[in-house]
mmCIF file of the protein (N, C-alpha, C, O) and its ligand, coordinates in Angstrom:
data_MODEL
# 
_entry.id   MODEL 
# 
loop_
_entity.id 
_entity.type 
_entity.pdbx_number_of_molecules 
1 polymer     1 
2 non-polymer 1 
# 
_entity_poly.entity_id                      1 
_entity_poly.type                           'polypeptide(L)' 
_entity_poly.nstd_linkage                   no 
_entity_poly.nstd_monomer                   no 
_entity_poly.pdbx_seq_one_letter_code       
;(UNK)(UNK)(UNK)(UNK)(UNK)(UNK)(UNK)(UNK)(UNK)(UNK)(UNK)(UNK)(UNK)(UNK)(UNK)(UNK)
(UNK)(UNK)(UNK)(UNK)(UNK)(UNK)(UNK)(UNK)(UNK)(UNK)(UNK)(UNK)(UNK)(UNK)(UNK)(UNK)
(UNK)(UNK)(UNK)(UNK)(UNK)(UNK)(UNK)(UNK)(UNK)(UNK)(UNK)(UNK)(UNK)(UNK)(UNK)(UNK)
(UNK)(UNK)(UNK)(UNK)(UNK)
;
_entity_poly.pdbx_seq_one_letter_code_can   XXXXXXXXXXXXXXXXXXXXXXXXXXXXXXXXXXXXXXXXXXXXXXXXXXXXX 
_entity_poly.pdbx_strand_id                 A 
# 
loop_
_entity_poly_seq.entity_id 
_entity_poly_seq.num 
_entity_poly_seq.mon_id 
_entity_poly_seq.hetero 
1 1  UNK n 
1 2  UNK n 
1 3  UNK n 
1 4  UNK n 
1 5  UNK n 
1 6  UNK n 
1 7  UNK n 
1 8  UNK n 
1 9  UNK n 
1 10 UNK n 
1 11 UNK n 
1 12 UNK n 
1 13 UNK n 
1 14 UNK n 
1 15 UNK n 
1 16 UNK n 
1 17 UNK n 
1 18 UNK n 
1 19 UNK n 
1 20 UNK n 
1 21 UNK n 
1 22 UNK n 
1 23 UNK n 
1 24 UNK n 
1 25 UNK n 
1 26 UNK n 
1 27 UNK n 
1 28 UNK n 
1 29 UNK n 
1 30 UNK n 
1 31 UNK n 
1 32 UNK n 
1 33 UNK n 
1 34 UNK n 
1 35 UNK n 
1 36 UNK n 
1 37 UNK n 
1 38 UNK n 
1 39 UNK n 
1 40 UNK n 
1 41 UNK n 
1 42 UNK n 
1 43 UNK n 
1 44 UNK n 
1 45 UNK n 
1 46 UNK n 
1 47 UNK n 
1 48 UNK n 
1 49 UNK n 
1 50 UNK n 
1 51 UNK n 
1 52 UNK n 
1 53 UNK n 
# 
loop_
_struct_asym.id 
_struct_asym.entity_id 
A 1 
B 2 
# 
loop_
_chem_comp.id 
_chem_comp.type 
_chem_comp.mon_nstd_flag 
UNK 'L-peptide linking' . 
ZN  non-polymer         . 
# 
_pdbx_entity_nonpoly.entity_id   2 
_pdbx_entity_nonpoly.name        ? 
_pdbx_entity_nonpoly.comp_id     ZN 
# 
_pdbx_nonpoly_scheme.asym_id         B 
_pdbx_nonpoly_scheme.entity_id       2 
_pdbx_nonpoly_scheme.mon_id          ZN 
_pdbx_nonpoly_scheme.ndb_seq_num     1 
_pdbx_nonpoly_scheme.pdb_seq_num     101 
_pdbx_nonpoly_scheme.auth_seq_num    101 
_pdbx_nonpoly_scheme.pdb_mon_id      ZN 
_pdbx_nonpoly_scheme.auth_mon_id     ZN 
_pdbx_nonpoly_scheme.pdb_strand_id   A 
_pdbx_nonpoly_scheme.pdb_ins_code    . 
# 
loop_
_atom_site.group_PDB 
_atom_site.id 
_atom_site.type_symbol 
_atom_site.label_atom_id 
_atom_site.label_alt_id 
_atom_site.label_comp_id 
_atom_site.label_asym_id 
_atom_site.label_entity_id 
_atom_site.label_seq_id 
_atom_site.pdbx_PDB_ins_code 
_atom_site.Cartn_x 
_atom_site.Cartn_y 
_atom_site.Cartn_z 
_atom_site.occupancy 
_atom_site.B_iso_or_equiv 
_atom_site.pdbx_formal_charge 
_atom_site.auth_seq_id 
_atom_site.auth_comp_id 
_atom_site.auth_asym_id 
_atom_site.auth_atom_id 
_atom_site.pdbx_PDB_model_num 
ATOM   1   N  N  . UNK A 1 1  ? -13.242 -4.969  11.235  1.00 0.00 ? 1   UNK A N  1 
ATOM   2   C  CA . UNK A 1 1  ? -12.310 -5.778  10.435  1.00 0.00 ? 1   UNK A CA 1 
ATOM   3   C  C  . UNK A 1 1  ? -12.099 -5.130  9.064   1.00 0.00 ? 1   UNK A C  1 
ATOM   4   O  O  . UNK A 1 1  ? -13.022 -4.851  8.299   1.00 0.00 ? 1   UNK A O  1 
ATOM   5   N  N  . UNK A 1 2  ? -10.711 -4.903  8.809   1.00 0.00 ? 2   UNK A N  1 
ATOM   6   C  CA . UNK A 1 2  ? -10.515 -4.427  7.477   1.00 0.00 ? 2   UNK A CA 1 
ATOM   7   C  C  . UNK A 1 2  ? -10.069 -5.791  6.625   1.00 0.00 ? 2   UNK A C  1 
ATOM   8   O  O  . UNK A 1 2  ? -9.860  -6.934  7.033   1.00 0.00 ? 2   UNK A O  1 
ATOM   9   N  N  . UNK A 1 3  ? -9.998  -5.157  5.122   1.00 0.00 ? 3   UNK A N  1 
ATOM   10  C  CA . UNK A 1 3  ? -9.175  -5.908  4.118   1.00 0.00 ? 3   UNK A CA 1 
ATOM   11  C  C  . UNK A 1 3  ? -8.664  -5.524  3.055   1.00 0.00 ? 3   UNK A C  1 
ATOM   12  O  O  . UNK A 1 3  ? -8.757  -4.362  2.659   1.00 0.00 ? 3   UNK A O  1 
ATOM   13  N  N  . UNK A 1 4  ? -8.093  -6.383  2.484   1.00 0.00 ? 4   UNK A N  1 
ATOM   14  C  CA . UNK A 1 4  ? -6.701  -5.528  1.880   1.00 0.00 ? 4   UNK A CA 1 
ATOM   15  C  C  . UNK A 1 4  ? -7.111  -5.709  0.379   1.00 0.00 ? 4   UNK A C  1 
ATOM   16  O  O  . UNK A 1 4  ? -7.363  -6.840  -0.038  1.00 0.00 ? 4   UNK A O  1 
ATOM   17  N  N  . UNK A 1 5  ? -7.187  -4.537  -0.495  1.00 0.00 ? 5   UNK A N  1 
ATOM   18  C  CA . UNK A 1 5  ? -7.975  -4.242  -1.503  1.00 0.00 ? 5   UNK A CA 1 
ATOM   19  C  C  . UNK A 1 5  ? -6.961  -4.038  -2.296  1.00 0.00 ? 5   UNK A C  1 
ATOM   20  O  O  . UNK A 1 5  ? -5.936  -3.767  -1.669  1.00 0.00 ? 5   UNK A O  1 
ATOM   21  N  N  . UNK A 1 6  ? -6.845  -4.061  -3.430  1.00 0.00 ? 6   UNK A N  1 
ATOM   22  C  CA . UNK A 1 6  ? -5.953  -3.999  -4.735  1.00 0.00 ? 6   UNK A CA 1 
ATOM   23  C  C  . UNK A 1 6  ? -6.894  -3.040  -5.504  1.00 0.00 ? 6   UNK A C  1 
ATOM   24  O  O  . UNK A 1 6  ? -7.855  -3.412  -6.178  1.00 0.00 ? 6   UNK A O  1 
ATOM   25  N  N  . UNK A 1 7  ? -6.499  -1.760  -5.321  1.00 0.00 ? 7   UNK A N  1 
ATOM   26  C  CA . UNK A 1 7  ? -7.277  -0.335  -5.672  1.00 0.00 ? 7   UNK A CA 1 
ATOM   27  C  C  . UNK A 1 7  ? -6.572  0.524   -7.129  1.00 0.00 ? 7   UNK A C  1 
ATOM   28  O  O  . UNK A 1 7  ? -5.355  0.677   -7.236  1.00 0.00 ? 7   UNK A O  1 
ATOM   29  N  N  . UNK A 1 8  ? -7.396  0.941   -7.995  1.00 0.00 ? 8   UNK A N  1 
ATOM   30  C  CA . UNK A 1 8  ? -6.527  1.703   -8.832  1.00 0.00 ? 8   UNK A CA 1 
ATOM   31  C  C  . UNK A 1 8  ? -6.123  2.629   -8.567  1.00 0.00 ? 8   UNK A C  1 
ATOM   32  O  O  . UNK A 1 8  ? -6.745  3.437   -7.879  1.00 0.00 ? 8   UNK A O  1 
ATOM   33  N  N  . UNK A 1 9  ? -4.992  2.821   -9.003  1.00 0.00 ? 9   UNK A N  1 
ATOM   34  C  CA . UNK A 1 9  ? -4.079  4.369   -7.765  1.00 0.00 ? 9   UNK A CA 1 
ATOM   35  C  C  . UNK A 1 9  ? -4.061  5.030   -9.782  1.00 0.00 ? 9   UNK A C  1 
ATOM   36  O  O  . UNK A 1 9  ? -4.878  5.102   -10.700 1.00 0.00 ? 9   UNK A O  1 
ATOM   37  N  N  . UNK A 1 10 ? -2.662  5.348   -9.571  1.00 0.00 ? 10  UNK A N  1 
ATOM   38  C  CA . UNK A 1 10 ? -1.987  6.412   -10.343 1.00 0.00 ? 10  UNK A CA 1 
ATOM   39  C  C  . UNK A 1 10 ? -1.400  5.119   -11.551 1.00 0.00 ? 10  UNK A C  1 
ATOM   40  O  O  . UNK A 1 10 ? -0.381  4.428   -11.541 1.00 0.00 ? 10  UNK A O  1 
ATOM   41  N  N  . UNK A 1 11 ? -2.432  5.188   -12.421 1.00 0.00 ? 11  UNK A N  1 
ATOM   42  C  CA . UNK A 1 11 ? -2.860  4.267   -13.591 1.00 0.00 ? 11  UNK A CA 1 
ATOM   43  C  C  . UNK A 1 11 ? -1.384  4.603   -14.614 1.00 0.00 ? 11  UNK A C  1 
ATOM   44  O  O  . UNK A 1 11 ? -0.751  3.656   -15.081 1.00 0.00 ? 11  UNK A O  1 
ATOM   45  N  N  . UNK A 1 12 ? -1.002  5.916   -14.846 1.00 0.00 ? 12  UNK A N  1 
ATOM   46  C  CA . UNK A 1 12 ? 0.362   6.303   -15.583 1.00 0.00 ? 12  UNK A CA 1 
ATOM   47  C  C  . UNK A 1 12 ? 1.008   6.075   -14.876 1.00 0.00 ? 12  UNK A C  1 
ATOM   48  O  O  . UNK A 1 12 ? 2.017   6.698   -15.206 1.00 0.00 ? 12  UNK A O  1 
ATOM   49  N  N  . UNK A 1 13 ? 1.248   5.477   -13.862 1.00 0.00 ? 13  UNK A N  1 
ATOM   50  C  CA . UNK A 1 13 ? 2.773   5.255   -13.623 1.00 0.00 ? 13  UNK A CA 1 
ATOM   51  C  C  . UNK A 1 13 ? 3.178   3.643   -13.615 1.00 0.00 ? 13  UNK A C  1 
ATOM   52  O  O  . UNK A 1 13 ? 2.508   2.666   -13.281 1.00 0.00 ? 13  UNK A O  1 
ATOM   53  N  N  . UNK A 1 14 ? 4.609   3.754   -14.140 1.00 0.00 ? 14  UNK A N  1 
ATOM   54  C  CA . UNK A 1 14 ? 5.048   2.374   -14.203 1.00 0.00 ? 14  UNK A CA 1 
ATOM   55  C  C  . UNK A 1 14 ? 5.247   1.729   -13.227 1.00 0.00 ? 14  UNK A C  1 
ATOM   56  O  O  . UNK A 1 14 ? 5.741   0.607   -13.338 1.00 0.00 ? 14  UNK A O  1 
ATOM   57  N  N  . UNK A 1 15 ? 4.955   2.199   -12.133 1.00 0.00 ? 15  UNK A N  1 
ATOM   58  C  CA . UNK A 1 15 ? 5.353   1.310   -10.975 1.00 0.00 ? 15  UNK A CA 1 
ATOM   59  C  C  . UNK A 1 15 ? 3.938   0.675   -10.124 1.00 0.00 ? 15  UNK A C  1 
ATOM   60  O  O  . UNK A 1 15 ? 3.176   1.297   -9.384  1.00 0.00 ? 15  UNK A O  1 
ATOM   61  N  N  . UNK A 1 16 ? 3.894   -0.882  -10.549 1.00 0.00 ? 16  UNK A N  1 
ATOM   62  C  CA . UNK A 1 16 ? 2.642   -1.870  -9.870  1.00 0.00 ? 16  UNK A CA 1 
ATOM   63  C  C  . UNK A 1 16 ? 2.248   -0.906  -8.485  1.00 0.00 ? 16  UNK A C  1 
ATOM   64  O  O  . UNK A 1 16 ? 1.170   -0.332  -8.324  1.00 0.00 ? 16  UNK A O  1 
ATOM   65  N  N  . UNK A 1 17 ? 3.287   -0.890  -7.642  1.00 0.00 ? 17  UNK A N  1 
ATOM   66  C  CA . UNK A 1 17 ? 2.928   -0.199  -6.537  1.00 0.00 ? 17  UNK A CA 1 
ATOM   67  C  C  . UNK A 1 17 ? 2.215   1.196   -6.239  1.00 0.00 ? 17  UNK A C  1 
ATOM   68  O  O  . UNK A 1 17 ? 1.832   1.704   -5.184  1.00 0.00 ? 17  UNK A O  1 
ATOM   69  N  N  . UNK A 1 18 ? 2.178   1.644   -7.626  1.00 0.00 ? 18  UNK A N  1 
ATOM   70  C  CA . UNK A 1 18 ? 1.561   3.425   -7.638  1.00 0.00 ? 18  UNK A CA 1 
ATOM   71  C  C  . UNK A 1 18 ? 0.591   2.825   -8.047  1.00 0.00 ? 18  UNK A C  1 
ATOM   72  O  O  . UNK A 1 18 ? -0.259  2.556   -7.199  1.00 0.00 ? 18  UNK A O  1 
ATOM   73  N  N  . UNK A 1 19 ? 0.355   2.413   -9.395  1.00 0.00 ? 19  UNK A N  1 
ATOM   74  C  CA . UNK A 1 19 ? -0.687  1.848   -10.197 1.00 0.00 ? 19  UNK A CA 1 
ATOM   75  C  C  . UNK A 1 19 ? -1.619  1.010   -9.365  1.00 0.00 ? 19  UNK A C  1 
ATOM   76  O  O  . UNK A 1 19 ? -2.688  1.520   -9.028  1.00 0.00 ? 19  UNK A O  1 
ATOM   77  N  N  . UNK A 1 20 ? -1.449  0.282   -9.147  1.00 0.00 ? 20  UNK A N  1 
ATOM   78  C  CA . UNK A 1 20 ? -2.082  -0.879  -8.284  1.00 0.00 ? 20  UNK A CA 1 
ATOM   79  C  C  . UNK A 1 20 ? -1.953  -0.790  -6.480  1.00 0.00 ? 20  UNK A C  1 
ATOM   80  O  O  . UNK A 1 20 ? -1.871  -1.870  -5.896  1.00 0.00 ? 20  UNK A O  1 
ATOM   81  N  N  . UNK A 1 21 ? -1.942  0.140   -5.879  1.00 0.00 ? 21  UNK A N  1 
ATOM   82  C  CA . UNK A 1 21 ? -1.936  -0.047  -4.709  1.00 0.00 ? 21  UNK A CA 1 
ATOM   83  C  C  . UNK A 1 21 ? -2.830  -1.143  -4.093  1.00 0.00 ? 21  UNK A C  1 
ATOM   84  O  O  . UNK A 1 21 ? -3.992  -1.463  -4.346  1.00 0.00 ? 21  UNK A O  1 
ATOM   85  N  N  . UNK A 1 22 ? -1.902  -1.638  -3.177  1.00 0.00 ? 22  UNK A N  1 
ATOM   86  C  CA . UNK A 1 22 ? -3.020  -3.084  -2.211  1.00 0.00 ? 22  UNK A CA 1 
ATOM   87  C  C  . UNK A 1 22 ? -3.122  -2.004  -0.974  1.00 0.00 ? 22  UNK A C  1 
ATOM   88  O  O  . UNK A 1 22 ? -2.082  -1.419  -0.670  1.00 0.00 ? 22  UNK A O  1 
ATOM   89  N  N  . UNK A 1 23 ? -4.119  -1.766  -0.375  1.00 0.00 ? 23  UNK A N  1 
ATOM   90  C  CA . UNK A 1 23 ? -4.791  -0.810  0.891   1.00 0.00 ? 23  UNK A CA 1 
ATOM   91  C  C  . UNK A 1 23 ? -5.537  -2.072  1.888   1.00 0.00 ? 23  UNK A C  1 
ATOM   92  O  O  . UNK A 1 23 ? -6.191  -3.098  1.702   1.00 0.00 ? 23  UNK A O  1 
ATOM   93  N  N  . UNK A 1 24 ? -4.855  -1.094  3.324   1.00 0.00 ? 24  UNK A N  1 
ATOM   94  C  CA . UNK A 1 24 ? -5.893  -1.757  3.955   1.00 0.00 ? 24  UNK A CA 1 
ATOM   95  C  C  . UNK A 1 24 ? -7.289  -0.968  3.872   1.00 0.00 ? 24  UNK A C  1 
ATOM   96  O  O  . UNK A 1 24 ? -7.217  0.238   3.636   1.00 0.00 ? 24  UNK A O  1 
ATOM   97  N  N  . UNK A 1 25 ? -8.489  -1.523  4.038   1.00 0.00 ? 25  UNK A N  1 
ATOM   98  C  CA . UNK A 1 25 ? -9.935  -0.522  3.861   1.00 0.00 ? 25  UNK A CA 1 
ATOM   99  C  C  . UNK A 1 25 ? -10.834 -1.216  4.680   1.00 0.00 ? 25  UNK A C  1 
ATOM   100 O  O  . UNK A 1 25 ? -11.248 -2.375  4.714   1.00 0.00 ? 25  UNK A O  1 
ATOM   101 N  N  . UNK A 1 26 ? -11.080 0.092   5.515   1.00 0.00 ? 26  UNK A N  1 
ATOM   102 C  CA . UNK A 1 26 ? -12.320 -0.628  5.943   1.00 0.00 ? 26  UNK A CA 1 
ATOM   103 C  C  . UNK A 1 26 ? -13.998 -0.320  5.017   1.00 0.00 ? 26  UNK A C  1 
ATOM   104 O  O  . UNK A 1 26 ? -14.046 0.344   3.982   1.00 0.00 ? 26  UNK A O  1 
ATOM   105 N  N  . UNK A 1 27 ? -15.086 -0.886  5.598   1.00 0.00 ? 27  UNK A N  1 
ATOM   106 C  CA . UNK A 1 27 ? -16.046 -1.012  4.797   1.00 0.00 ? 27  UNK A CA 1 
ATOM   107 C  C  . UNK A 1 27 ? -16.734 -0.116  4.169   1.00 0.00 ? 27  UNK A C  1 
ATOM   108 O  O  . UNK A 1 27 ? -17.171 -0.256  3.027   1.00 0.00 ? 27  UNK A O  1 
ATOM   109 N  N  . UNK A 1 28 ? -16.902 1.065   5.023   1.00 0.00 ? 28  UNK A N  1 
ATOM   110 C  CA . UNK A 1 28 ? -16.935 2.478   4.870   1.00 0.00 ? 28  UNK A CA 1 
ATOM   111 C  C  . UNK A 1 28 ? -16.095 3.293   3.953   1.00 0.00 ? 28  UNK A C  1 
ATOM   112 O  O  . UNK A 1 28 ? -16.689 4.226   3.411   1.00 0.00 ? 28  UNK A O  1 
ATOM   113 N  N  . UNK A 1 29 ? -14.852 3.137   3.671   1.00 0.00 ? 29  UNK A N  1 
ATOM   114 C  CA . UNK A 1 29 ? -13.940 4.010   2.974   1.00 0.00 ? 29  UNK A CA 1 
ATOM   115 C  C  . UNK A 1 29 ? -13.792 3.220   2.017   1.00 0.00 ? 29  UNK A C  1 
ATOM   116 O  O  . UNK A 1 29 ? -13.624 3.878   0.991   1.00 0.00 ? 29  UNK A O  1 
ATOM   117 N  N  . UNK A 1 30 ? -13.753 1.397   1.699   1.00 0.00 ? 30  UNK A N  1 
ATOM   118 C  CA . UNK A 1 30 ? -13.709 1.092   -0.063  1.00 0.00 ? 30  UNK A CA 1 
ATOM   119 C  C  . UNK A 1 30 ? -14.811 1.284   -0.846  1.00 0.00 ? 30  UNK A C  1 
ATOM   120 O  O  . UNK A 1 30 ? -14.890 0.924   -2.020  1.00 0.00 ? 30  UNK A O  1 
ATOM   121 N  N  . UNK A 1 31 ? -15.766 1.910   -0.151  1.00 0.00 ? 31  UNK A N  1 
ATOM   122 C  CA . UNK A 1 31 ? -16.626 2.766   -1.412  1.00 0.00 ? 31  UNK A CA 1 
ATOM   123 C  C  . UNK A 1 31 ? -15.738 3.728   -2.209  1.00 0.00 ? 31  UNK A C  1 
ATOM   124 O  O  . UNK A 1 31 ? -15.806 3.566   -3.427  1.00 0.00 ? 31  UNK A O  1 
ATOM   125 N  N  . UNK A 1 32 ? -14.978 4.625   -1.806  1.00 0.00 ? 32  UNK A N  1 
ATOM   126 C  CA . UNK A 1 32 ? -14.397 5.704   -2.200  1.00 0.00 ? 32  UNK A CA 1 
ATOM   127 C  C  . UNK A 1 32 ? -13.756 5.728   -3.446  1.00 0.00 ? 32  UNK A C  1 
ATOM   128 O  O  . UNK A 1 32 ? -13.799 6.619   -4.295  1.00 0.00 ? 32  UNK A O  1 
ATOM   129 N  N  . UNK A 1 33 ? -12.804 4.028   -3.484  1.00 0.00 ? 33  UNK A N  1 
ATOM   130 C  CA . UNK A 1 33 ? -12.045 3.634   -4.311  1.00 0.00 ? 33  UNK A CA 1 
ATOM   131 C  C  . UNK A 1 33 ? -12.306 2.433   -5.399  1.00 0.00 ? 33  UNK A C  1 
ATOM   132 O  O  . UNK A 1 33 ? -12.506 1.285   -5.001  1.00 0.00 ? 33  UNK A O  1 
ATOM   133 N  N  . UNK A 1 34 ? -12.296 2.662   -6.373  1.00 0.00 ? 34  UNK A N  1 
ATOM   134 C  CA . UNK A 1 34 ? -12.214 1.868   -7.728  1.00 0.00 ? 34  UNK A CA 1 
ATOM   135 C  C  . UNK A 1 34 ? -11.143 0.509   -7.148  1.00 0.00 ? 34  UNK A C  1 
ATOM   136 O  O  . UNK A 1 34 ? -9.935  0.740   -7.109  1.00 0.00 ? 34  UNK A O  1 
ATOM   137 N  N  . UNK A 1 35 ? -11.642 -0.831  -6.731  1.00 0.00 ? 35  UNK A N  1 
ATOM   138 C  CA . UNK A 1 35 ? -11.127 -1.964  -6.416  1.00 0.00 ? 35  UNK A CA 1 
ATOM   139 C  C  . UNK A 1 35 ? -11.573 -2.475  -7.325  1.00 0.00 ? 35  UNK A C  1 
ATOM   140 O  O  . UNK A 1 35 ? -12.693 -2.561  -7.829  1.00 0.00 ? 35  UNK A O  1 
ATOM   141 N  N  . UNK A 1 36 ? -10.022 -3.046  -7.654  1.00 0.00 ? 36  UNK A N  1 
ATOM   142 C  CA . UNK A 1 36 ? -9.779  -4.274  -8.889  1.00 0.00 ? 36  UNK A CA 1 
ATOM   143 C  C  . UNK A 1 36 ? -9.609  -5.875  -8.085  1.00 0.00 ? 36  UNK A C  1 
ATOM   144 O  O  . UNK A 1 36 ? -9.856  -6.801  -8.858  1.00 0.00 ? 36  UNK A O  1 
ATOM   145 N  N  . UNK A 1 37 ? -9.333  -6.182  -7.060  1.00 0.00 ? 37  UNK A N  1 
ATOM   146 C  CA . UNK A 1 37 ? -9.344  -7.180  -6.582  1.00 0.00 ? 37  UNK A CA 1 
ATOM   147 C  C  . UNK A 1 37 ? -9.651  -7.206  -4.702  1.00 0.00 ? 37  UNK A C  1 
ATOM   148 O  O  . UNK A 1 37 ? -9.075  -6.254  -4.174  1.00 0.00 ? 37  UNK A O  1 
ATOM   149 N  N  . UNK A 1 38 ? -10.202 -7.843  -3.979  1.00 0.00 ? 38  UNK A N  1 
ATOM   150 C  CA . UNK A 1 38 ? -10.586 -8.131  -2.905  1.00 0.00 ? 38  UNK A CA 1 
ATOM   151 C  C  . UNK A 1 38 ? -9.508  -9.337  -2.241  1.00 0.00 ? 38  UNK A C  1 
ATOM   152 O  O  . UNK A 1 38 ? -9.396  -10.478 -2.688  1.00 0.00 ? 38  UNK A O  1 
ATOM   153 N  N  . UNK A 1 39 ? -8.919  -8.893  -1.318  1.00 0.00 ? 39  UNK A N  1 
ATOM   154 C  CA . UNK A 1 39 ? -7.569  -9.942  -0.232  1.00 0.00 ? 39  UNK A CA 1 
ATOM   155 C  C  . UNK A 1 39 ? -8.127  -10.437 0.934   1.00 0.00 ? 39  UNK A C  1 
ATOM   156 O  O  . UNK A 1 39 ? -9.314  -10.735 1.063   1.00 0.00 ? 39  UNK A O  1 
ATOM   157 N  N  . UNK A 1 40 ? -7.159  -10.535 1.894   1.00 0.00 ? 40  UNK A N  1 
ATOM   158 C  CA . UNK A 1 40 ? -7.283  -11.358 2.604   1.00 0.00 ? 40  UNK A CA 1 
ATOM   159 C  C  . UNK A 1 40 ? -8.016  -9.776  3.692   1.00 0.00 ? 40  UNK A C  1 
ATOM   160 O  O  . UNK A 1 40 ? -7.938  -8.575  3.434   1.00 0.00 ? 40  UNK A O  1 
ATOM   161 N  N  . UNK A 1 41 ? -8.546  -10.351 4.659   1.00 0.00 ? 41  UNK A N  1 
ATOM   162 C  CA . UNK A 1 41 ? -9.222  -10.214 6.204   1.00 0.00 ? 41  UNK A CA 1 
ATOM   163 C  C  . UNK A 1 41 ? -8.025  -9.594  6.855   1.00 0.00 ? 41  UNK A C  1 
ATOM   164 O  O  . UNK A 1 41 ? -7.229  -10.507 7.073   1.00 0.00 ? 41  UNK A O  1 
ATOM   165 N  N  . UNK A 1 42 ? -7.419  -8.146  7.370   1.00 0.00 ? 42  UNK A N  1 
ATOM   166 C  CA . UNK A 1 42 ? -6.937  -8.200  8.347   1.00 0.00 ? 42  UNK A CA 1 
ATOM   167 C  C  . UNK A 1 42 ? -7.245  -7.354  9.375   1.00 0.00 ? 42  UNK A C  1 
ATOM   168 O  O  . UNK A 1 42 ? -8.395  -6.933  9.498   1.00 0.00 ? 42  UNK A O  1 
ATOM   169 N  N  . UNK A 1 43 ? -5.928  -6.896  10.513  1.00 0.00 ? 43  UNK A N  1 
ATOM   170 C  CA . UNK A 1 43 ? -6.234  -6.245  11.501  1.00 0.00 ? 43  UNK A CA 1 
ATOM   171 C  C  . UNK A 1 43 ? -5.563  -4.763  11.752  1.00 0.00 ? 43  UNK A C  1 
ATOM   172 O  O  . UNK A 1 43 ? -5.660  -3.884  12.609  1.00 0.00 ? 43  UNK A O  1 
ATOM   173 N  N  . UNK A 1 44 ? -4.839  -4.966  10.552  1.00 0.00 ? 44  UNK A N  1 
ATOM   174 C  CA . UNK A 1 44 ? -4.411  -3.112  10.294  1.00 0.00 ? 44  UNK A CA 1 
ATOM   175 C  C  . UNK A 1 44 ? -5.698  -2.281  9.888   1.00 0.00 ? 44  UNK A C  1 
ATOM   176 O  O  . UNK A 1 44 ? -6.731  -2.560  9.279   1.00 0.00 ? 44  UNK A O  1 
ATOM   177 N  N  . UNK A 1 45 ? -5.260  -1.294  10.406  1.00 0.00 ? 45  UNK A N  1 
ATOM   178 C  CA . UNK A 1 45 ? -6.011  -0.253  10.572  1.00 0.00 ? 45  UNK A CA 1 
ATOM   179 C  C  . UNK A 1 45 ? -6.222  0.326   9.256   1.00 0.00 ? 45  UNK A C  1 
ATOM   180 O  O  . UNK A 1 45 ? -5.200  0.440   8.579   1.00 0.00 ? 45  UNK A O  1 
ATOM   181 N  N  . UNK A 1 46 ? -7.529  0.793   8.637   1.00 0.00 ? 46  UNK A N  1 
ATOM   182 C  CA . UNK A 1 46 ? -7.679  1.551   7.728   1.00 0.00 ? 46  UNK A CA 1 
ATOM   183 C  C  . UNK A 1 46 ? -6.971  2.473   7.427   1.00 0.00 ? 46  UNK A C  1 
ATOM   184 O  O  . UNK A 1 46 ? -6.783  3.455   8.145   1.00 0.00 ? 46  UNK A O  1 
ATOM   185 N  N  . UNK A 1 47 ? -6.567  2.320   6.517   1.00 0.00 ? 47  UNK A N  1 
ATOM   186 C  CA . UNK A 1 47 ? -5.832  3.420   5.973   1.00 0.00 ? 47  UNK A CA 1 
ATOM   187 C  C  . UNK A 1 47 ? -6.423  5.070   5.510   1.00 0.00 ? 47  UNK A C  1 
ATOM   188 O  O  . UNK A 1 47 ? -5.887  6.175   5.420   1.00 0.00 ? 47  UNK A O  1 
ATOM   189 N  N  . UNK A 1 48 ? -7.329  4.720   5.364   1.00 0.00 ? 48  UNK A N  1 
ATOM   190 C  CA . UNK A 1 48 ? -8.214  6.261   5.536   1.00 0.00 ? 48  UNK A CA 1 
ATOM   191 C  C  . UNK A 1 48 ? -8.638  6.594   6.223   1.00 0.00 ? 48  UNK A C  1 
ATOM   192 O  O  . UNK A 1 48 ? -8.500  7.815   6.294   1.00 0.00 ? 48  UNK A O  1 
ATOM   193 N  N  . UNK A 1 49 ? -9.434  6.017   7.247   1.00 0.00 ? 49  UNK A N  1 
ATOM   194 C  CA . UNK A 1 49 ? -9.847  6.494   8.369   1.00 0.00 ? 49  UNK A CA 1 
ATOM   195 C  C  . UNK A 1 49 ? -9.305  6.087   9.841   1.00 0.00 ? 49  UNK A C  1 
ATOM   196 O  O  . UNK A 1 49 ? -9.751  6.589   10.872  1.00 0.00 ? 49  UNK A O  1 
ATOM   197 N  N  . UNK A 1 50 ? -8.432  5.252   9.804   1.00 0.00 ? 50  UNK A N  1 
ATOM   198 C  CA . UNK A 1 50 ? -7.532  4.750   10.681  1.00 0.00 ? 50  UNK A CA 1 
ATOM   199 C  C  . UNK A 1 50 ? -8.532  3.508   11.715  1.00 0.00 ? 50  UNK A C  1 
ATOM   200 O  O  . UNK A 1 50 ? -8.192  3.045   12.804  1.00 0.00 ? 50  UNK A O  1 
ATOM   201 N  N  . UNK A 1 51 ? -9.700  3.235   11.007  1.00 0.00 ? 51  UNK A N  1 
ATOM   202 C  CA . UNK A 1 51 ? -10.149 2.645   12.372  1.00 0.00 ? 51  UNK A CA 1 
ATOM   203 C  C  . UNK A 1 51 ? -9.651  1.220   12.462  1.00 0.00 ? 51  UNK A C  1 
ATOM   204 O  O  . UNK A 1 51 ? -9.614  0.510   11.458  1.00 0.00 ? 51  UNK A O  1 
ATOM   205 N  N  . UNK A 1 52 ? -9.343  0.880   13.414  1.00 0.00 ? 52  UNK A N  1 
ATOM   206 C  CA . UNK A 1 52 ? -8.602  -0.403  14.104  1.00 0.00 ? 52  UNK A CA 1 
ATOM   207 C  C  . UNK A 1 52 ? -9.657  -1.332  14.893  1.00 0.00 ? 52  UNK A C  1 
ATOM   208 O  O  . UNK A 1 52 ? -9.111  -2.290  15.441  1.00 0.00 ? 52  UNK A O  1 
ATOM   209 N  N  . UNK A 1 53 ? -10.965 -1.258  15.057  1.00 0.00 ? 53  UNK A N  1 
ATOM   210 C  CA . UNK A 1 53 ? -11.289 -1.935  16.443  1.00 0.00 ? 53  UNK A CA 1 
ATOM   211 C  C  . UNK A 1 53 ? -11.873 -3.257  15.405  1.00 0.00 ? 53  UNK A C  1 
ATOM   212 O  O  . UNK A 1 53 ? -12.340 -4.278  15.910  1.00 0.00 ? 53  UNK A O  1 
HETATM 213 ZN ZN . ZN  B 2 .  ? -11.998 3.509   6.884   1.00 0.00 2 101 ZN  A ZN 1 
# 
């Protein structure tokens, strides 16, 4: 089970969506990333490592 993390991306740019990316992550790969907020539970696949099950 992943979830959808509100991660600091690319802090200079004006756009929420660079700056603030929401990721899906699984548990293993949001170590990697500096998370500013914790979402909801879903069933997309990690975005870094793709795992789905
Ligand atoms: Zn992963």
């Amino acid at each position: 089970m992943r979830k959808f993390y509100t991660t600091e991306g690319n802090r200079s740019s004006k756009k929420q969506k660079e700056a603030y990316p929401v990721l899906a992550l699984c548990e293993n790969c949001v170590g990697q990333y500096t998370v500013i907020s914790e979402g909801e539970r879903t069933y997309d696949e990690c975005v870094k490592c793709g795992a789905d099950d």
